[in-house]
C-alpha positions as CSV (number, residue, x, y, z in Angstrom):
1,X,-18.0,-2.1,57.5
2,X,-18.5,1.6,57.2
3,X,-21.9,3.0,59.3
4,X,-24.7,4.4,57.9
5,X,-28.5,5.2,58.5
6,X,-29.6,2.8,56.3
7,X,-27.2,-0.1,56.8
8,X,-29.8,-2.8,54.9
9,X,-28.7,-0.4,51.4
10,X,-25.0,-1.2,52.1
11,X,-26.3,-5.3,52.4
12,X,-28.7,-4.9,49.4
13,X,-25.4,-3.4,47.4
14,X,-23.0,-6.1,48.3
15,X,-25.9,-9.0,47.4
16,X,-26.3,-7.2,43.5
17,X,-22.6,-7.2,42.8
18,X,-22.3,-8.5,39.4
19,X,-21.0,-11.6,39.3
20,X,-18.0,-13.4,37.4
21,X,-18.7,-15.6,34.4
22,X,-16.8,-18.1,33.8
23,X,-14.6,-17.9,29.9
24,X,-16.4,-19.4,27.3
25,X,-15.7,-22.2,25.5
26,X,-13.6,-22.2,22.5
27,X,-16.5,-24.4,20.4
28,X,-19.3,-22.6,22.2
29,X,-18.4,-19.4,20.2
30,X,-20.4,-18.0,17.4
31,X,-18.2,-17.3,14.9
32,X,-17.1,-20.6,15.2
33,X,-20.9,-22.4,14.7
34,X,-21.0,-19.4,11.7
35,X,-18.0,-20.7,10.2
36,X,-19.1,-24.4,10.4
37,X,-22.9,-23.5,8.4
38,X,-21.2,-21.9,5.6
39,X,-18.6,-24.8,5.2
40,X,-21.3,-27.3,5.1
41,X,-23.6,-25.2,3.0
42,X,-20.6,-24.9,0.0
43,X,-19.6,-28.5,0.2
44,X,-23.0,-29.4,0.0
45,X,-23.9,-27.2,-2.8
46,X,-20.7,-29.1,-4.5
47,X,-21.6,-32.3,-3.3
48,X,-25.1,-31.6,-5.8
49,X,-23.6,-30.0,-8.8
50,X,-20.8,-32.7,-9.0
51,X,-23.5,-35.9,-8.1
52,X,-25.9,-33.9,-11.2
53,X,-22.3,-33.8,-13.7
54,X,-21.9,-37.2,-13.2
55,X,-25.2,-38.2,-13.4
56,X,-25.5,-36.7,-16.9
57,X,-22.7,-37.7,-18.0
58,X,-23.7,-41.1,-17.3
59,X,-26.7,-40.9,-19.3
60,X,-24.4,-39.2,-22.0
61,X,-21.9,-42.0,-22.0
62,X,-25.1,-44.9,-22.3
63,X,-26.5,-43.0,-25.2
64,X,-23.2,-42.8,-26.7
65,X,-22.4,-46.6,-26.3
66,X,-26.1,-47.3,-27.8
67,X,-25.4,-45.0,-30.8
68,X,-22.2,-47.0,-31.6
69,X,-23.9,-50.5,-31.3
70,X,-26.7,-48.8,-33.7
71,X,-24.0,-47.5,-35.9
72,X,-22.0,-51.0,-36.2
73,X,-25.5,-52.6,-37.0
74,X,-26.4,-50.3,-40.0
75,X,-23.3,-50.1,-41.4
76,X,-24.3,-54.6,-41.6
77,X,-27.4,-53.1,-43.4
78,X,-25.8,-51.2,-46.1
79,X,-23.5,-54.1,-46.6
80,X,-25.9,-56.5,-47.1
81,X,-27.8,-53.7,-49.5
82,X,-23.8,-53.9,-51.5
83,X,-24.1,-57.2,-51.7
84,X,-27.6,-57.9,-52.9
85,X,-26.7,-55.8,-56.1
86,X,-23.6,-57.8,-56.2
87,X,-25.6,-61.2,-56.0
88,X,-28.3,-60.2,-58.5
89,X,-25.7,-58.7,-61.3
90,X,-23.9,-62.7,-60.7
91,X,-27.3,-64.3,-61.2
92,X,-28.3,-62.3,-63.9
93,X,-28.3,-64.1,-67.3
94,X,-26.1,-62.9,-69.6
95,X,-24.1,-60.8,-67.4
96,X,-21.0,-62.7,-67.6
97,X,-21.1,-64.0,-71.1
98,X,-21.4,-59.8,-72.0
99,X,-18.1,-58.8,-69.4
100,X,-15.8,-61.6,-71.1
101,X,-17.5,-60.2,-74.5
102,X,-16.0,-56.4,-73.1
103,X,-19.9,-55.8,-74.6
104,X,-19.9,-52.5,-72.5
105,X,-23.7,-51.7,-73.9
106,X,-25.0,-55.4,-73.7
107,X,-24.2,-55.2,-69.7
108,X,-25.3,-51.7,-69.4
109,X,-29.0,-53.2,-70.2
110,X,-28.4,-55.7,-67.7
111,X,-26.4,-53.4,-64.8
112,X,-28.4,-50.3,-64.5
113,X,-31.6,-51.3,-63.9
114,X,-30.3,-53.3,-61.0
115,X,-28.9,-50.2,-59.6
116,X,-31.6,-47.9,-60.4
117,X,-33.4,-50.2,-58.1
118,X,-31.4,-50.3,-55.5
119,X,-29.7,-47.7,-52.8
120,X,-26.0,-48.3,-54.0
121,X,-24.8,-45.4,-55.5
122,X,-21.8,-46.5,-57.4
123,X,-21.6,-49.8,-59.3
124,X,-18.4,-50.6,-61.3
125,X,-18.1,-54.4,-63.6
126,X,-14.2,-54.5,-64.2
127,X,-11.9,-57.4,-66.0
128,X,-9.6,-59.3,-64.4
129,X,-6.8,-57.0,-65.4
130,X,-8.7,-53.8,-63.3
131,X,-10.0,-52.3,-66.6
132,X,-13.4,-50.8,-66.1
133,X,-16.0,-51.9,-68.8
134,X,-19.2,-50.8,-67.0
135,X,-19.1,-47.8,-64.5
136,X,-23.4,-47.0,-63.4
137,X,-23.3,-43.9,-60.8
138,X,-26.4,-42.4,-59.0
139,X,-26.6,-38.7,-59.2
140,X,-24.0,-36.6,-56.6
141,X,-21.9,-39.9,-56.5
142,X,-18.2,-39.5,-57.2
143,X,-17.1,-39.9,-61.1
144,X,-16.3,-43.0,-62.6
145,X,-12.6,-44.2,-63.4
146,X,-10.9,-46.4,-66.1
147,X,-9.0,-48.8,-64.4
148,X,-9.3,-50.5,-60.5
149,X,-5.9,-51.9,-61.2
150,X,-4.3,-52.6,-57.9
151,X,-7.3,-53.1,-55.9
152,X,-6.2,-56.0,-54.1
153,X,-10.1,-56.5,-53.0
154,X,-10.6,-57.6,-56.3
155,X,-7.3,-60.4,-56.5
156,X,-9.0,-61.6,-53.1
157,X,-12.6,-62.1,-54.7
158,X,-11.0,-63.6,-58.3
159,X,-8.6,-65.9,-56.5
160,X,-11.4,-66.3,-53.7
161,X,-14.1,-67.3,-56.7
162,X,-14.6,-71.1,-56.0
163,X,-13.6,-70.9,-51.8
164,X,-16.7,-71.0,-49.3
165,X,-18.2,-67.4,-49.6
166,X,-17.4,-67.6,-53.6
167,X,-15.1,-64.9,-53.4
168,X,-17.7,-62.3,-51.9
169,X,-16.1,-59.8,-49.9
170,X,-16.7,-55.8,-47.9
171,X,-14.0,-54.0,-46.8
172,X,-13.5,-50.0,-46.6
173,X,-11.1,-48.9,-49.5
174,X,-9.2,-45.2,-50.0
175,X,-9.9,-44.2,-53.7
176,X,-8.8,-40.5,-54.8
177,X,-12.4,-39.6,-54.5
178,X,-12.3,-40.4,-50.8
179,X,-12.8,-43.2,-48.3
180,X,-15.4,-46.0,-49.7
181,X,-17.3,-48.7,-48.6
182,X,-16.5,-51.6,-50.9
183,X,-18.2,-54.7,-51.7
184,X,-17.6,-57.2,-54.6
185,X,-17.9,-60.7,-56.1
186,X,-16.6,-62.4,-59.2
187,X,-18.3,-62.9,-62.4
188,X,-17.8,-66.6,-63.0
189,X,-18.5,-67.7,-66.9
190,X,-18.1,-71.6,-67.3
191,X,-16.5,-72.3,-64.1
192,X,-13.6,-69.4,-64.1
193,X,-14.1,-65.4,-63.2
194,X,-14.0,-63.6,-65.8
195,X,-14.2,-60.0,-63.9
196,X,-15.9,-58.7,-60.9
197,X,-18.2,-56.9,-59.5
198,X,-17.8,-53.6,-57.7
199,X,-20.9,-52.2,-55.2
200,X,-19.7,-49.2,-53.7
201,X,-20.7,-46.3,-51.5
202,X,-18.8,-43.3,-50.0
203,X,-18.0,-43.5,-46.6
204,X,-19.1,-40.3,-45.6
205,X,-22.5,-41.0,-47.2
206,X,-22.6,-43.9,-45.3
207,X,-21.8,-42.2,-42.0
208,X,-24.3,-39.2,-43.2
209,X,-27.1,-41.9,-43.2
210,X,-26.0,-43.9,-40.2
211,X,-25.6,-40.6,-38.5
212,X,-29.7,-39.5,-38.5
213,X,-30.6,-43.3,-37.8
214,X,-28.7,-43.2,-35.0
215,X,-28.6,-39.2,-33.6
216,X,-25.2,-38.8,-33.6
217,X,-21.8,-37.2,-35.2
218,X,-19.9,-40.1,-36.5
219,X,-16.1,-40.2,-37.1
220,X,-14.3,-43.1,-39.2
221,X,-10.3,-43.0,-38.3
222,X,-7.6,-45.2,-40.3
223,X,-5.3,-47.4,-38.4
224,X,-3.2,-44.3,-38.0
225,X,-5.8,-42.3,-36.0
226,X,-6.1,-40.1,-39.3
227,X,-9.9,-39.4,-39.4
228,X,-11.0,-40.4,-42.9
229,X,-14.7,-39.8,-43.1
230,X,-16.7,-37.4,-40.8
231,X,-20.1,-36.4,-40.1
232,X,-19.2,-33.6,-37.4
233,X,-19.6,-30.2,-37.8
234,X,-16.1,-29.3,-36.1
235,X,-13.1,-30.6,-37.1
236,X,-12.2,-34.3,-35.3
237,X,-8.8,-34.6,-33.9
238,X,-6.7,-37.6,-34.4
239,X,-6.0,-40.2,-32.0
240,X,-2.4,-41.7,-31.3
241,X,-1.7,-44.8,-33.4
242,X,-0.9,-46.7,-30.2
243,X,-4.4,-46.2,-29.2
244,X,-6.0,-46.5,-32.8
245,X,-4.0,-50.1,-33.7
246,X,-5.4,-51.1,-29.7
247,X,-8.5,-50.2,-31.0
248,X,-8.8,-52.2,-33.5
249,X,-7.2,-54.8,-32.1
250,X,-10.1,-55.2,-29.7
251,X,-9.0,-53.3,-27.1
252,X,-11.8,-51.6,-24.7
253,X,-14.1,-48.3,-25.4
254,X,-12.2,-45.1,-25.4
255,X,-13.6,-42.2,-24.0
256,X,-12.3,-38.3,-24.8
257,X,-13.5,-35.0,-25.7
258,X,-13.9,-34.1,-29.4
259,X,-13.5,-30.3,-29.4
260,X,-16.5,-27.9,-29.5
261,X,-17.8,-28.9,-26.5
262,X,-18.7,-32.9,-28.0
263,X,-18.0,-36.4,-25.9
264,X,-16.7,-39.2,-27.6
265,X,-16.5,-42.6,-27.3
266,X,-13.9,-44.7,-29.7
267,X,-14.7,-48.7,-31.0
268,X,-14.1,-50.6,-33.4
269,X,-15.6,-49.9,-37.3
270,X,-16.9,-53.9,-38.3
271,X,-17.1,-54.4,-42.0
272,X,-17.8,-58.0,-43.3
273,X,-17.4,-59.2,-39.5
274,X,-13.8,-58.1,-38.8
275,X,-12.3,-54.5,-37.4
276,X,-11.7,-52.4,-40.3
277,X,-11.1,-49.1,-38.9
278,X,-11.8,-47.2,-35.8
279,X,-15.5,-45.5,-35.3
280,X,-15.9,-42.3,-33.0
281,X,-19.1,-41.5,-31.7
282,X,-19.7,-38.3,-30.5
283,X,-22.6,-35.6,-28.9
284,X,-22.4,-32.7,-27.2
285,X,-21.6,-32.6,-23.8
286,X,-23.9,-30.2,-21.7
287,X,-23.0,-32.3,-18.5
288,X,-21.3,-29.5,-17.2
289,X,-24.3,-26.8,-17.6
290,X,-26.1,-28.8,-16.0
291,X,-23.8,-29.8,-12.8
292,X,-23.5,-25.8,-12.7
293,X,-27.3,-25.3,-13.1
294,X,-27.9,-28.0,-10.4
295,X,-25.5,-26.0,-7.9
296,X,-27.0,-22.8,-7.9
297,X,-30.5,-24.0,-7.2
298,X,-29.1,-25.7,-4.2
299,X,-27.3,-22.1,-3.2
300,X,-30.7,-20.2,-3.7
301,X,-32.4,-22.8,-1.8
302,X,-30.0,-23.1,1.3
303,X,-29.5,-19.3,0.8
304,X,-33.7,-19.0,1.3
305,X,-34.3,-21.4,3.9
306,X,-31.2,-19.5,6.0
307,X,-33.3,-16.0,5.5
308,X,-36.6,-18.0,6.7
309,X,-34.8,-19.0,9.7
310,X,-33.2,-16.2,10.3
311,X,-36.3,-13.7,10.0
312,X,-37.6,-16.1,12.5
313,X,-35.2,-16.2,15.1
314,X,-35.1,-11.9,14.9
315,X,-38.7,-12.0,15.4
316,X,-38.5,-14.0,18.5
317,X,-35.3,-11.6,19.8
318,X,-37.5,-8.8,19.7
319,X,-40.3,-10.0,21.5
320,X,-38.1,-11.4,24.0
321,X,-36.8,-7.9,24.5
322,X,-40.6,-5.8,24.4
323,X,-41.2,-9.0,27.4
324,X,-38.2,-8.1,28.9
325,X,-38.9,-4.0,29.2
């Protein structure tokens, strides 16, 4: 120990030797508790916008499924409308005794005002050969024709005249004016048809009307995956024919996008209680917007509460230090 005058300076010198501190721990560091806060902040702010995108597609999906059922049941409504005018032409007197007359003007009297009535656009009385005697059409509906020759709806109801439903029948038909909803019934005249009946409206009418009842874009596809009939604004896209035939074979909902942003669901289009066609459903899907929406409040928020904490914490720094000098 070297001497001095003032030895106690040389003790006080050795005592205040800074002293060692011991490495820090690799998950005591900083950057490391830094790195942890921002991972949990993303996956939480995906965690939000992904539980808000499904949650509104859910709702989407419901309103979608609820818009088919209402579709299905309307569709039942206009069918019954069909065949009302198709009952009261067979019950009216005269009718038949004018068609096997081929008095066109006779049945005119007796037709039209049964239309007029009525919401069926197009209402056709045709011989048993397909000839068209009577043809009554509401304004905007599709010209009438000569001959439904062919139309094996109308060889179902004349052979179908005396069998349970007395030859009554609905099914969707493809004319040259477009897809139609058909529904007709014999005209019997001492116990044999002598013609039929024809209640008809366009399909895309139908859909059109369906389509504000229900406040939705409506598709009708063939048993090709064709669409036929269309209420959309865009243009539909076909479905396989796989899927279409499983479709209508009863197979479950299908669920795809439409195009232009729209969610669709795929069923089954009932006429007269069977699977005539397939019937898309579709709305636009804003499920995304709002999964995105939903995400950047939770960023702002997690983003404000860390400048709140942090303001506080460099507050309480700086008055530790004005304590400390």
């Amino acid at each position: 120990m070297a001497i001095t005058e003032d030895p106690w300076r040389t003790w006080a010198d050795e005592r205040t030797a800074p002293a060692v501190l011991p490495p820090q721990r690799w998950w005591m560091r900083r950057e490391l508790h830094l790195l942890a806060g921002i991972a949990v902040a993303v996956l939480t702010v995906l965690f939000a916008g992904q539980r808000a995108t499904d949650g509104a597609r859910g709702q989407l999906d419901a309103r979608l499924v609820a818009a088919g059922a209402g579709a299905d049941a309307a569709l039942v409504g206009i069918e019954s409308e069909q065949l009302d005018v198709v009952r009261s032409i067979e019950f009216t007197q005269g009718a038949a005794q004018a068609l096997a007359r081929h008095d066109g003007p006779a049945l005119n009297q007796l037709v039209a005002p049964l239309e007029a009535n009525s919401n069926v656009p197009m209402v056709d009385v045709v011989q048993p050969d397909g000839r068209v005697l009577l043809a009554v059409r509401s304004k905007g509906a599709p010209p009438p024709v000569a001959s439904r020759k062919g139309l094996k709806a109308l060889q179902l109801s004349l052979a179908g005249a005396h069998g349970a439903r007395g030859g009554r029948l609905s099914e969707v038909v493809i004319y040259r004016s477009g897809p139609t909803l058909l529904t007709i019934g014999p005209l019997i005249l001492h116990g044999s048809p002598v013609g039929a009946v024809l209640a008809m409206t366009p399909l895309a009418d139908a859909l059109g009307r369906i389509s504000q009842e229900v406040n939705a874009e409506l598709t009708a596809y063939d048993s090709i995956g064709d669409p036929i009939a269309t209420t959309a604004a865009f243009n539909p896209k076909p479905i396989s024919p796989e899927t279409a035939q499983t479709l209508v074979g009863g197979g479950a909902i299908v669920t795809r996008s439409a195009g232009a942003g729209h969610r669709e669901k795929l069923g089954r289009l009932i006429v007269d209680h069977e699977p005539d066609a397939v019937l898309g459903v579709a709305l636009e899907d804003h499920s995304s917007t709002t999964g995105r929406m939903v995400s950047i409040s939770v960023a702002l928020g997690l983003v404000c509460t860390a400048l709140i904490f942090g303001t506080f914490w460099a507050r309480v720094v700086l008055a530790r230090r004005r304590i400390g000098a």
